[in-house]
C-alpha positions, 0 to 999 in steps of 0.5 A, a space after each residue: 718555535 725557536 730553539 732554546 740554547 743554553 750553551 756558554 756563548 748563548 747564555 752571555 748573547 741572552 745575558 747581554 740582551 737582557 741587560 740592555 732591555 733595562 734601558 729607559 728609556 727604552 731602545 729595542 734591543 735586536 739579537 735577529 738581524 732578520 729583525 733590524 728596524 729603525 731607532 734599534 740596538 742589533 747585537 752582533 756575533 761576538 769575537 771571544 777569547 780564552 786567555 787560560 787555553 781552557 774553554 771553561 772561561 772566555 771573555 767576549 767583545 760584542 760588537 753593537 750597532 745603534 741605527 736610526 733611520 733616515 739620511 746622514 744628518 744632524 738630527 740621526 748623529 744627535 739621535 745616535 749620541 743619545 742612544 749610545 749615552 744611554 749604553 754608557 749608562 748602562 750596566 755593561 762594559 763598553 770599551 769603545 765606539 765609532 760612528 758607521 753605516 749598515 746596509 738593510 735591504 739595499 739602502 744604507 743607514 746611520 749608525 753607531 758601533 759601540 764594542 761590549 766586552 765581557 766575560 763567561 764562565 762555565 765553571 
């Protein structure tokens, strides 16, 4: 059974991930990356900061990786376009994007990296 954390940067990790599930049509949204698979959304280790110096409120960027499988083509860029649209139209604050690659068991896949900041606050 997976441990339930309830810390501050737990919470906007599983605050992120539920925003994204409302997504429709849907992308599978994968917080594991022992749980990557094709046509998903992995949300990866945020970077943070805490502009007051006083750990009560932080503000995060969590870098996202959209991946499609199959070869670098067209059909996975177009594919990826769409995906990252539907982020834009969701309710999160993404402040930008570039297209990449991810490596998933010794074969490289087309994907797209969108950065989501937010904030959290323990206050």
């Amino acid at each position: 059974m997976p441990t339930a954390y309830t810390d501050l940067l737990n919470k906007a990790l599983d605050n992120l991930a539920t925003a994204l599930t409302a997504i429709s049509p849907a992308i599978p949204i994968v917080t594991d990356p022992r749980n990557i698979q094709g046509a998903c959304a992995f949300i990866n280790a945020p970077t943070f900061s805490t502009p007051l110096m006083k750990n009560k409120r932080i503000q995060l960027s969590f870098p996202i990786q959209l991946i499609v499988p199959g070869p670098f083509n067209l059909d996975a860029q177009r594919k990826l376009l769409n995906m990252t649209a539907q982020l834009l139209a969701a309710n999160v604050a993404i402040t930008e994007g570039r297209p990449t690659s991810i490596e998933i068991g010794g074969a490289l896949y087309p994907c797209y990296e969108v950065i989501v900041n937010m904030e959290a606050s323990s206050l």
